[in-house]
KOLSEDO-50149 format. One line per field, with one value per atom (N, C-alpha, C): x negated, y, z negated; atom name; residue number from 0. Coordinates in Angstrom, 2 decimals, always signed. Atoms other than C-alpha are relative to their C-alpha. Layout:
REM KOLSEDO-50149
east = c(X/...)
north = c(Y/...)
up = c(Z/...)
atom = c(CA/...)
nr = c(NUM/...)
//
This chain:
REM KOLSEDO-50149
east = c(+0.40/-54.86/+0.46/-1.09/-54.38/+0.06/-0.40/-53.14/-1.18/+0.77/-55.70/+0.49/-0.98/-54.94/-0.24/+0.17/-54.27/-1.19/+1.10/-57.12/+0.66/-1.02/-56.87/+0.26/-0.51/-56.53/+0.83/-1.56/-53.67/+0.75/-1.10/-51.88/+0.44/-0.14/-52.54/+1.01/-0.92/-51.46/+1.77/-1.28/-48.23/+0.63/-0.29/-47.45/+0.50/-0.46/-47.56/+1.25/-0.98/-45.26/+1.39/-0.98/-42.73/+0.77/-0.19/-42.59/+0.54/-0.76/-41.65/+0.50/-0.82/-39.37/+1.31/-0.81/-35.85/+1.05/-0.46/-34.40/+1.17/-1.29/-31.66/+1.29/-1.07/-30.28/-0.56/+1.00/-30.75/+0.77/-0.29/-28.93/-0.80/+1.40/-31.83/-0.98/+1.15/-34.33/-1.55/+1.20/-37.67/-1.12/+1.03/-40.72/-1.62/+1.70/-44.37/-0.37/+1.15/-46.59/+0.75/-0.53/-45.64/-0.15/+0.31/-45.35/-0.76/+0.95/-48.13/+0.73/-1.04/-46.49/-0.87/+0.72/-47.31/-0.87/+1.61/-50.52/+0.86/-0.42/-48.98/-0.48/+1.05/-49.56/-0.28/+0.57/-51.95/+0.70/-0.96/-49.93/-1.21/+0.90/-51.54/+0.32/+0.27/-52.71/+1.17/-1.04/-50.18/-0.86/+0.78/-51.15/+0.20/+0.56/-52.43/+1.55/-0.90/-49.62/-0.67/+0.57/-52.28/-1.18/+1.31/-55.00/-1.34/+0.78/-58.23/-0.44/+0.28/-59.49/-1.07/+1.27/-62.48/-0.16/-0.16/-63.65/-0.47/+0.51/-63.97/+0.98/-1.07/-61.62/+1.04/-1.39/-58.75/+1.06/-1.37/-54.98/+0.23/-1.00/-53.70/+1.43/-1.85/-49.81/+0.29/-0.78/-47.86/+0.58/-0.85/-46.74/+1.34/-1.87/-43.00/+0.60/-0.41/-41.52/+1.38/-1.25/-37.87/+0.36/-0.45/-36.21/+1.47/-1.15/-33.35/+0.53/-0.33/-30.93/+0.04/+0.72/-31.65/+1.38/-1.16/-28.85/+0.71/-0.78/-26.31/-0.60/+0.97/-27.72/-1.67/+1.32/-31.04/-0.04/+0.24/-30.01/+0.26/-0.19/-28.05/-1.58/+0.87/-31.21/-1.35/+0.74/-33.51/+0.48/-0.68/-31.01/-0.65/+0.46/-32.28/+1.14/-1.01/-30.66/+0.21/-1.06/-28.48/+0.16/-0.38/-27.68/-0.81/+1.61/-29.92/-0.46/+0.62/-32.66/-0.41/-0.56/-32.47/+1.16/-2.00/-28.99/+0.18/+0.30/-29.95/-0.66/+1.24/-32.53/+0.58/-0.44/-30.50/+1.88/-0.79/-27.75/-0.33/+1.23/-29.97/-0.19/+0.70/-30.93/+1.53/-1.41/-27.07/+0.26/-0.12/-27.64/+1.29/-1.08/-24.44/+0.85/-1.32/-21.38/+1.28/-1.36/-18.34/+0.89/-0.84/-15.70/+1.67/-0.97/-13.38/-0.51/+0.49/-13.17/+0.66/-1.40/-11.51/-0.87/+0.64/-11.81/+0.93/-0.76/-11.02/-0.19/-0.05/-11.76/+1.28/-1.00/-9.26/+0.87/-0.60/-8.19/+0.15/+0.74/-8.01/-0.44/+0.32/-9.22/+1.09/-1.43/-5.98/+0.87/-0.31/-5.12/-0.80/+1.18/-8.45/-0.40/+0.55/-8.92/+0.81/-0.70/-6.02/+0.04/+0.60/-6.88/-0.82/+1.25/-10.03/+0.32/-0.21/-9.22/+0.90/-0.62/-6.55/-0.64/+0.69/-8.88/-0.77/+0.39/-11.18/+0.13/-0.79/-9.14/+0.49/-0.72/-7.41/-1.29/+0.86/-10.57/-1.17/+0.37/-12.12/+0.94/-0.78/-9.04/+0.10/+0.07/-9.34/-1.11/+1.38/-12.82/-1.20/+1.10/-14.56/-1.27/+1.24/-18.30/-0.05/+0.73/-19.24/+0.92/-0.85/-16.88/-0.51/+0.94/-17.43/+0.74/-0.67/-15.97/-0.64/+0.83/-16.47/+0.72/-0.48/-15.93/-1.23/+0.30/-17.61/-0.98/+0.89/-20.26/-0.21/-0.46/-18.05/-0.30/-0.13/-17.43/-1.53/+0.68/-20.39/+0.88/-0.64/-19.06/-0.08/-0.01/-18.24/-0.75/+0.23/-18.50/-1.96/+1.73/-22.68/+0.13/-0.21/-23.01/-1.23/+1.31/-25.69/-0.03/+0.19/-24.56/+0.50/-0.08/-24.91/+0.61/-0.83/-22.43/+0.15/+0.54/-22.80/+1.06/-0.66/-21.76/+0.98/-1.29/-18.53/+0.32/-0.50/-16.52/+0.00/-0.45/-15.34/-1.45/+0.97/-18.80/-1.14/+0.47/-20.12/+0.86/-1.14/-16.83/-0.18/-0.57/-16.44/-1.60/+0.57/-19.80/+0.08/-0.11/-19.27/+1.43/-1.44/-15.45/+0.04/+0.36/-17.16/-0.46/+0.15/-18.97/+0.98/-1.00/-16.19/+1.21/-0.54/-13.60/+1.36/-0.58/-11.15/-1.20/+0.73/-13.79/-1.02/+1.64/-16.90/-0.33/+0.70/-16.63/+0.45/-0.57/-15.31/-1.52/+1.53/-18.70/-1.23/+1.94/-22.15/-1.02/+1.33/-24.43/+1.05/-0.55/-23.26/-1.18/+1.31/-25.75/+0.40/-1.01/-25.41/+0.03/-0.17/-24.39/-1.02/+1.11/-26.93/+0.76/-0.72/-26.47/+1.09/-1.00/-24.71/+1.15/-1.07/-22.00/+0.74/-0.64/-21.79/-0.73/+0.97/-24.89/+0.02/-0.07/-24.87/+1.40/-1.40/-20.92/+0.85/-0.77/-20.00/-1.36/+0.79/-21.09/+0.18/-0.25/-21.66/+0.34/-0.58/-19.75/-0.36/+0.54/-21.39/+1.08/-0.87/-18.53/-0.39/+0.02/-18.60/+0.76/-0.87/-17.11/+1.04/-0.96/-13.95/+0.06/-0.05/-14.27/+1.12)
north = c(-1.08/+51.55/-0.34/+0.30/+50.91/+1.25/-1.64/+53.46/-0.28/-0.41/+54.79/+0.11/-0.77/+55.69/+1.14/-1.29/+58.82/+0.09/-0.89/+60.93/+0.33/-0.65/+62.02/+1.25/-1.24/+65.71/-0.22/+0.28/+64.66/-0.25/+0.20/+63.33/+0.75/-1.03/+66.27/+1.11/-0.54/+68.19/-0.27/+0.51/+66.40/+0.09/-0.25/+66.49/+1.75/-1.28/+70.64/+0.27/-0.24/+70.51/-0.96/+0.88/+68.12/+0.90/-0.60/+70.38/+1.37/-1.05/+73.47/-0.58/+0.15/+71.88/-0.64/+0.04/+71.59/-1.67/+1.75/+67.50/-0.07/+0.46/+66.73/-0.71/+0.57/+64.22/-0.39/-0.27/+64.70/-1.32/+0.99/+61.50/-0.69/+1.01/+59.31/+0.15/-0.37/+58.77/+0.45/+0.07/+59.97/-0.44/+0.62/+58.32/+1.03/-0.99/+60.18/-0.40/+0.28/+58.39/-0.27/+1.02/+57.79/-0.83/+1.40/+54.45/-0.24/+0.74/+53.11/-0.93/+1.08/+51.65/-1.10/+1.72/+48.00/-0.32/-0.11/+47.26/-0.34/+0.63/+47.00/-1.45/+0.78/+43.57/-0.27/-0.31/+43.34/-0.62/+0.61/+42.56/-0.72/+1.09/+39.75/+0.71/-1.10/+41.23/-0.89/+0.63/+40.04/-0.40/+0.82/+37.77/+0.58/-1.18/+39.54/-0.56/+0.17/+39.41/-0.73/+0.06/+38.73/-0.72/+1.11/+35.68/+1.18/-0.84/+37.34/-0.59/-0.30/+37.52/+0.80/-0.53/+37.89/+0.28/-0.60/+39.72/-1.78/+0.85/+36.55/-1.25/+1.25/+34.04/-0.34/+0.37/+32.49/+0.16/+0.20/+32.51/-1.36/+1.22/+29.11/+0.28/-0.75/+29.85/-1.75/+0.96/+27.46/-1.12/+1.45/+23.93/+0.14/+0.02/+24.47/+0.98/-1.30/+27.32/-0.13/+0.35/+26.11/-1.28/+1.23/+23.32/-0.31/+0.19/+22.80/-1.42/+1.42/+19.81/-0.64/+1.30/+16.61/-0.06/+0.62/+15.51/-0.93/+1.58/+13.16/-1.62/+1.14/+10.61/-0.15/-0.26/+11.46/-0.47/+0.52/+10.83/-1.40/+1.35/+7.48/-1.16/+1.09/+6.07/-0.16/-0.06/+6.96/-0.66/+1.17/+5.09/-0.98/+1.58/+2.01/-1.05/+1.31/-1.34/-0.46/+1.15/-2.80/-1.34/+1.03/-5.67/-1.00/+0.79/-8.47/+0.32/-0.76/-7.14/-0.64/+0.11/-9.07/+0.26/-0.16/-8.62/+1.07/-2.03/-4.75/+0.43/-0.71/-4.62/-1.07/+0.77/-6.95/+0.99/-0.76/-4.13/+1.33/-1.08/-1.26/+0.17/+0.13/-2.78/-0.18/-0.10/-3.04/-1.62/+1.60/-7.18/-0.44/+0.25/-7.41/+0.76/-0.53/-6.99/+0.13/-0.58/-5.02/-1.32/+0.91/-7.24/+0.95/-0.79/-4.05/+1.03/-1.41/-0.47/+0.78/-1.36/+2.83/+0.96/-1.18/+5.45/+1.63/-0.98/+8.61/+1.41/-1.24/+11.08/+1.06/-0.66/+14.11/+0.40/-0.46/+13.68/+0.96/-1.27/+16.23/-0.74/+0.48/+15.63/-0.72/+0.83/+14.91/-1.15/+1.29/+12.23/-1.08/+1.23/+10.65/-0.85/+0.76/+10.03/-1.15/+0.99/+7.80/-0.99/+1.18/+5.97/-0.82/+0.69/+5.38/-0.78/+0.84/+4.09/-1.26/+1.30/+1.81/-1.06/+1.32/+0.02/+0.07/+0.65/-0.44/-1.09/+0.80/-1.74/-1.67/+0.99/-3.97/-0.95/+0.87/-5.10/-0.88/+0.92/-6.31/-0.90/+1.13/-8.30/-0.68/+1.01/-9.94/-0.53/+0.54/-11.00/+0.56/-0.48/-9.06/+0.54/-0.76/-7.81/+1.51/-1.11/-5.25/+0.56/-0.42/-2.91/+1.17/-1.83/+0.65/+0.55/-0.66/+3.47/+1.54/-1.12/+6.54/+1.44/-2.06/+10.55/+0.56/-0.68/+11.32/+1.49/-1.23/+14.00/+1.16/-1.49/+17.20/+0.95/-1.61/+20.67/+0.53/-1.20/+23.05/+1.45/-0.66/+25.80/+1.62/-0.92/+28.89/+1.60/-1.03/+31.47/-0.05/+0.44/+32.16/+0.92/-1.22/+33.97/-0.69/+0.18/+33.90/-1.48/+1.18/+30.65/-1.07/+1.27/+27.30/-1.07/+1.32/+25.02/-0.95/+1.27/+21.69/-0.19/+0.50/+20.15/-1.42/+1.33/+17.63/-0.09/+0.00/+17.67/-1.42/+0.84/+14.34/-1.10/+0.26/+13.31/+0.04/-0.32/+14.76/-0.78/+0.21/+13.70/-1.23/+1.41/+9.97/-0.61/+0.08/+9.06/+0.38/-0.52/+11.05/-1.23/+0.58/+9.45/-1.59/+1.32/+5.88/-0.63/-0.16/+6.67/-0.19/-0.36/+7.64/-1.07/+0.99/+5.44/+0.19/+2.28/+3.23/-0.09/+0.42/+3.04/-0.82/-0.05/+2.67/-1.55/+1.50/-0.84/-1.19/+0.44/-2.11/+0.14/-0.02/-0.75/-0.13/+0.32/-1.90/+0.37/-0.59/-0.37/+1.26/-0.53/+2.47/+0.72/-0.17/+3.38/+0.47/-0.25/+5.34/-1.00/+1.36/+3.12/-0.07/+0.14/+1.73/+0.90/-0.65/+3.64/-0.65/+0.70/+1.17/-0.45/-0.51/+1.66/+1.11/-1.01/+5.07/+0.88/-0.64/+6.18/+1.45/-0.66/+9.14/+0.75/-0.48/+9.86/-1.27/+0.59/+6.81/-1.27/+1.04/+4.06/-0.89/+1.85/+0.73/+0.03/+0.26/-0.14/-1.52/+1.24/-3.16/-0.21/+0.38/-4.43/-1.59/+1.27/-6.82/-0.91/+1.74/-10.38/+0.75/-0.16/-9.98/-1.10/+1.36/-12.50/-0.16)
up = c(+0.87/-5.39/-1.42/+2.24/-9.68/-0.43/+1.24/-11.88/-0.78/+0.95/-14.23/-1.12/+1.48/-18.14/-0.23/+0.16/-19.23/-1.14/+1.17/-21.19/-0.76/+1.54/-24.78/+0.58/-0.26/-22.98/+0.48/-1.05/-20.47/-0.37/+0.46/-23.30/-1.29/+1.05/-25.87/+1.26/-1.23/-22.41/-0.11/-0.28/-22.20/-1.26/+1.18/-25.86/-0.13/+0.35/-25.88/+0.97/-0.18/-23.14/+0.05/+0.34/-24.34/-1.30/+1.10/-27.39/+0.54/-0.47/-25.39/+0.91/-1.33/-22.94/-0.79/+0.35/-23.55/+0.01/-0.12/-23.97/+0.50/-0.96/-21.34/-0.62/+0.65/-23.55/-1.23/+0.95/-27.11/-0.76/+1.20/-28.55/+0.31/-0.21/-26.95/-1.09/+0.41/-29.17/+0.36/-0.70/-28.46/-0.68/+0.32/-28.39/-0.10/+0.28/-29.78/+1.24/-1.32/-26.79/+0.93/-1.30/-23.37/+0.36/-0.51/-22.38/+0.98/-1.65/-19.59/+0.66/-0.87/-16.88/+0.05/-0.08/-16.15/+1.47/-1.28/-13.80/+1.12/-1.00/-10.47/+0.52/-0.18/-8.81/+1.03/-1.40/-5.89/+0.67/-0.96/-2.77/+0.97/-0.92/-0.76/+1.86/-0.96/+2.50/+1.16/-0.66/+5.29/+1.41/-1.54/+8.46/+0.99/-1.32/+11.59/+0.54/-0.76/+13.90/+0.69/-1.19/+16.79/-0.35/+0.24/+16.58/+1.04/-0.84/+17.50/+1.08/-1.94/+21.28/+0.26/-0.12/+22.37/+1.45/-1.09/+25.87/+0.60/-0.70/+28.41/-0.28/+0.47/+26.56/+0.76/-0.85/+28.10/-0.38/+0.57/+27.11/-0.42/-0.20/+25.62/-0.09/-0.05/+26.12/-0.95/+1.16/+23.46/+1.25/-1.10/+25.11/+0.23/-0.02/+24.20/-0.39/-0.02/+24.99/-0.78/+1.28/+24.20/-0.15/+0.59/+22.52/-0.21/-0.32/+24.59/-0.27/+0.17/+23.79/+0.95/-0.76/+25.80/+0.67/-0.92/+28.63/-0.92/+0.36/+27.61/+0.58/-0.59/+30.10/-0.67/+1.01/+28.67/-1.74/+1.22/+25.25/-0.02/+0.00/+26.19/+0.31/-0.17/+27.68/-0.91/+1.09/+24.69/-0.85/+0.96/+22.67/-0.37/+0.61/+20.32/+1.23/-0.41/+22.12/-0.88/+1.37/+20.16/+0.05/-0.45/+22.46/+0.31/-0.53/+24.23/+0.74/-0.43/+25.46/+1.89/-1.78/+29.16/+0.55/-0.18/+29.18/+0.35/-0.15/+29.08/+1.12/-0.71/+31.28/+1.25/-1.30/+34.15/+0.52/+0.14/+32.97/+0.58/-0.76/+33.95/+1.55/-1.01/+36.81/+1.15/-0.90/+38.02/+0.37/-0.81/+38.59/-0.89/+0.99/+35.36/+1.06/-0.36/+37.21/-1.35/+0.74/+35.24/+0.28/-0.11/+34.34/-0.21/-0.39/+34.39/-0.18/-0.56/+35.74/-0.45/+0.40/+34.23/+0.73/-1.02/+36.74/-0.83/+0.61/+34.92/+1.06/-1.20/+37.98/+0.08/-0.06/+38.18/-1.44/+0.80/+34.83/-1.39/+1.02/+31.76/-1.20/+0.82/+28.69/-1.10/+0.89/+26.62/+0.54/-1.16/+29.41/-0.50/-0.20/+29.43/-1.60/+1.18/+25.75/-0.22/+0.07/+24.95/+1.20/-0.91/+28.31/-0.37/+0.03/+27.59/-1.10/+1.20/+23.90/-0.12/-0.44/+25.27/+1.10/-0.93/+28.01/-0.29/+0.83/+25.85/-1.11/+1.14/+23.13/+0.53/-0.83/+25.31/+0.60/-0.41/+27.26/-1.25/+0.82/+24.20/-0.38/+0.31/+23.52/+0.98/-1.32/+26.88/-0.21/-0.06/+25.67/+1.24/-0.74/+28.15/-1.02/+0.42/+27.11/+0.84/-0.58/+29.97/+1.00/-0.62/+31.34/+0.81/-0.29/+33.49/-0.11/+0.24/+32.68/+1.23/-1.29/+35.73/-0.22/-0.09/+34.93/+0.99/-0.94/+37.76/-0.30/+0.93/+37.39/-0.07/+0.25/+37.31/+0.64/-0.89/+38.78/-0.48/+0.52/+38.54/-0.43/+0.48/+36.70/+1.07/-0.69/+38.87/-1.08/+0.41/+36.03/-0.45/+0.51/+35.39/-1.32/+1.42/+32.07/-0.69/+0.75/+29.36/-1.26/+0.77/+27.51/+1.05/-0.92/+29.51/-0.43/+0.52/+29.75/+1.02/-0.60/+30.50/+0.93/-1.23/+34.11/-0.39/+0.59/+33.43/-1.06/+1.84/+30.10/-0.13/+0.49/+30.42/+0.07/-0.25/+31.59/-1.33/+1.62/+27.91/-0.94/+1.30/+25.79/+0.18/-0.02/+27.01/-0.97/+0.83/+25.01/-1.15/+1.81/+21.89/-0.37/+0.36/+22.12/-0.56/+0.25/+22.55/-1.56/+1.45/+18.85/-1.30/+1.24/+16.84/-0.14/+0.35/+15.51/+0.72/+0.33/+16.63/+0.57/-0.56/+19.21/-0.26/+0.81/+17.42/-0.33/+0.91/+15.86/+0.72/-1.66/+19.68/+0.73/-0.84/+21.42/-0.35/+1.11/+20.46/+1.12/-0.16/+23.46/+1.62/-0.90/+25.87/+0.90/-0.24/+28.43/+1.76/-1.24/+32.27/+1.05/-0.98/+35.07/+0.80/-1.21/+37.84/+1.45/-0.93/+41.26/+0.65/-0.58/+42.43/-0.21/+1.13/+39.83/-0.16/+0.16/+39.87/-0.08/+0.99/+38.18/-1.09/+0.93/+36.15/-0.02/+0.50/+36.62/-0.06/+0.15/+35.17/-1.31/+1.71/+31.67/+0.48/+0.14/+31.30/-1.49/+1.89/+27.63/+0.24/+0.39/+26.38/-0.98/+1.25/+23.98/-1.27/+0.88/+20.81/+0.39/+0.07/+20.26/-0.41/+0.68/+18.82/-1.30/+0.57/+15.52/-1.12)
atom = c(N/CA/C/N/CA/C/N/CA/C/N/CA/C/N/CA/C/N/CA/C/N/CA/C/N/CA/C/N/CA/C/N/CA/C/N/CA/C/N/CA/C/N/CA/C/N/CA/C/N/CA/C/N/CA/C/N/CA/C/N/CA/C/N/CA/C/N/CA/C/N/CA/C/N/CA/C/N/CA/C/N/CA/C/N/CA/C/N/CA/C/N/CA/C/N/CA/C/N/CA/C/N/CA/C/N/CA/C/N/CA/C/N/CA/C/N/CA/C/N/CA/C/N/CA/C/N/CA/C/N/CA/C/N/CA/C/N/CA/C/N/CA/C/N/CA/C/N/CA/C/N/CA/C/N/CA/C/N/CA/C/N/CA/C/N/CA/C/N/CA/C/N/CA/C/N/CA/C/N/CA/C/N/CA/C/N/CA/C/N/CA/C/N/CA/C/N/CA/C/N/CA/C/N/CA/C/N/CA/C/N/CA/C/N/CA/C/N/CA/C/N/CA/C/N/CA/C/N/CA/C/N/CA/C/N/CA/C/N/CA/C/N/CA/C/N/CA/C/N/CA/C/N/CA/C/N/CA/C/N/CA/C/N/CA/C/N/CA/C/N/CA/C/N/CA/C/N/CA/C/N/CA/C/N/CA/C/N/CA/C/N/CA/C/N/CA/C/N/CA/C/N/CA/C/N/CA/C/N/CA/C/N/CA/C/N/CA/C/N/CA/C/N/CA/C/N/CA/C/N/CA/C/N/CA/C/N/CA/C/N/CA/C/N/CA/C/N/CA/C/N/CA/C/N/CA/C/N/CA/C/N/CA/C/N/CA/C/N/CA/C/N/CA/C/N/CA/C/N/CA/C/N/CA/C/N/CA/C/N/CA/C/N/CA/C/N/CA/C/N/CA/C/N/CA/C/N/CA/C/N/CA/C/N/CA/C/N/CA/C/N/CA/C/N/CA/C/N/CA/C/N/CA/C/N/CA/C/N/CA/C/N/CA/C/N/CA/C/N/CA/C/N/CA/C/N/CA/C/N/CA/C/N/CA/C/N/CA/C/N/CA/C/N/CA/C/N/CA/C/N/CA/C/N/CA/C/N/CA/C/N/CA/C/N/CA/C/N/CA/C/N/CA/C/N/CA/C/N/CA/C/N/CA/C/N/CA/C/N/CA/C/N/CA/C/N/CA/C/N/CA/C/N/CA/C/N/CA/C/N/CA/C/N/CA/C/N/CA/C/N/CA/C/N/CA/C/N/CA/C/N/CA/C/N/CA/C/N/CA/C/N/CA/C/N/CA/C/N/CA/C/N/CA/C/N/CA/C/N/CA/C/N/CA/C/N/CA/C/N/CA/C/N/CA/C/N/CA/C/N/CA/C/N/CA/C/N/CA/C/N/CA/C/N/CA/C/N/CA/C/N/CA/C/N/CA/C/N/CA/C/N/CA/C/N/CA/C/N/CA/C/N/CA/C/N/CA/C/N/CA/C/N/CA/C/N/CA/C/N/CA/C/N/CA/C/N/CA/C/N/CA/C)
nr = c(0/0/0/1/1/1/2/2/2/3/3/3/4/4/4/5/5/5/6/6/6/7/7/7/8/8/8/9/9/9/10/10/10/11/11/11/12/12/12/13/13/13/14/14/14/15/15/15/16/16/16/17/17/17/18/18/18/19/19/19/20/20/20/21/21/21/22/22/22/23/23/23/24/24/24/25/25/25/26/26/26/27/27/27/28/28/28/29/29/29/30/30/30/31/31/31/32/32/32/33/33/33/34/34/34/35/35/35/36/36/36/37/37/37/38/38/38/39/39/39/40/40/40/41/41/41/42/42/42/43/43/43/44/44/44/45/45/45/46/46/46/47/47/47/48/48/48/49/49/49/50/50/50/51/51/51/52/52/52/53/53/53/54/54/54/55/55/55/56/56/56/57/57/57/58/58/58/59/59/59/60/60/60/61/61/61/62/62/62/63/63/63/64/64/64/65/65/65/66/66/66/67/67/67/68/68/68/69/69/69/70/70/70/71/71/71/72/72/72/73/73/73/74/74/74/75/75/75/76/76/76/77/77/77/78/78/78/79/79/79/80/80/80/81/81/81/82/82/82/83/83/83/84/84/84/85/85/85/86/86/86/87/87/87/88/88/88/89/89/89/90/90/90/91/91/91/92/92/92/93/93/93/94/94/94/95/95/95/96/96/96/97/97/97/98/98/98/99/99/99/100/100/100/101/101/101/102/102/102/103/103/103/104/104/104/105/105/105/106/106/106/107/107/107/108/108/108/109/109/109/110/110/110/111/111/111/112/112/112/113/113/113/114/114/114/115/115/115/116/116/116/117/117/117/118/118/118/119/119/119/120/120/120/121/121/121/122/122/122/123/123/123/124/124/124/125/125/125/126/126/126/127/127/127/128/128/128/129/129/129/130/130/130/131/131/131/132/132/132/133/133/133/134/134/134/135/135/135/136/136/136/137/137/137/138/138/138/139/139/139/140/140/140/141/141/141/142/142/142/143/143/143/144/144/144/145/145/145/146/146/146/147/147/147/148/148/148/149/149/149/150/150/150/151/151/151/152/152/152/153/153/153/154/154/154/155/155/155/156/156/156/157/157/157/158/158/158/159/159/159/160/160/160/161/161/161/162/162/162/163/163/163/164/164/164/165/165/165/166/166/166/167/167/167/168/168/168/169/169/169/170/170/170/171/171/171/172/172/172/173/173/173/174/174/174/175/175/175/176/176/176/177/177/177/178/178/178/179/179/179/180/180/180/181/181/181/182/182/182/183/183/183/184/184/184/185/185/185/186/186/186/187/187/187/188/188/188/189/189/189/190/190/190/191/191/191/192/192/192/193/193/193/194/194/194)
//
C-alpha cells in the first residue's frame, strides 16, 4: 500500500487546528508545513514455504536427511596414503606382519596415552616401520539418552593421539587393522625412517 500526499484542504485543515491546539513543548521550534514522510520501500514478496504440488504427483523426499559424522574407521580408510601404495594394500590385506604389539585393552585413558607415546617412540627407534596398536572395540554404553556417544574412547582417542605431536612427525599412515589383527579394535601405525 503507498502513502498518498496530502490535499491543499487537508493541509489548510491541519493548519486551523494546529492554531487552536495547545503546543506540548513550546521551546521546539515549529515548523509552517508538515513534513511528508519518506515513500516506504516495497518489501520483496517472501518464498512460499511449500514448492507447488499438483493432484497426481509424487513426493521426492530430499536424499540426505542428516549429516552425521563419519566413523573413525570410516574416516581412517578414506584417508589419502601417504605411504607405498603396495605396501598399503598388502597392509590392508593383513599379508604385512607387525613387528610390534601394544595391547591397550582394560586400560583408562590417562594410562593409555603415555603408553602409547612411549611404544611408539621407542619402536621407531628400534627402526621398526609397522607396528599394531589394539583398544579393542569398547563397552556399549548402558546409559541411552538423546546425544550419541561413540562405542570405545580409547578406540576414538588412539587416532586423534597418533596426529598430534610428539606423535605426529613419528607416524606417516594410520589405518584399521586386517581381521586377522584385530580389525576394527585395533591400528596398523605405519612409522617413518628415523634420519
Amino acid at each position: 500500500m503507498s502513502r498518498r500526499k496530502l490535499t491543499a484542504e487537508e493541509i489548510e485543515l491541519w493548519r486551523k487546528v494546529a492554531k487552536q491546539a495547545e503546543r506540548m513543548h513550546p521551546e521546539i521550534p515549529q515548523t509552517v508545513h508538515p513534513t511528508p514522510l519518506p515513500k516506504p520501500k516495497p518489501k520483496k514478496a517472501p518464498k512460499p514455504r511449500f514448492e507447488a504440488f499438483e493432484l497426481g504427483q509424487s513426493h521426492q523426499p530430499k536424499t540426505k536427511l542428516n549429516d552425521l559424522k563419519p566413523s573413525v574407521t570410516d574416516t581412517l580408510r578414506n584417508a589419502p596414503v601417504q605411504m607405498d601404495s603396495k605396501a598399503f594394500g598388502r597392509m590392508k590385506r593383513g599379508k604385512l606382519k607387525p613387528e610390534g604389539k601394544l595391547d591397550l585393552h582394560g586400560m583408562r585413558v590417562d594410562a593409555a596415552h603415555p603408553a602409547l607415546i612411549r611404544f611408539v617412540l621407542t619402536a621407531q627407534a628400534q627402526g621398526k616401520r609397522l607396528v599394531l596398536v589394539v583398544t579393542g572395540k569398547g563397552k556399549d554404553r548402558d546409559e541411552p539418552g538423546p546425544i550419541p556417544t561413540p562405542r570405545g574412547i580409547l578406540r576414538n582417542q588412539v587416532p586423534h593421539w597418533l596426529t598430534i605431536p610428539p606423535l605426529a612427525q613419528a607416524v606417516m599412515q594410520v589405518t584399521p587393522a586386517h581381521v586377522s589383527h584385530g580389525g576394527d579394535g585395533a591400528y596398523y601405525v605405519y612409522l617413518r625412517r628415523i634420519r
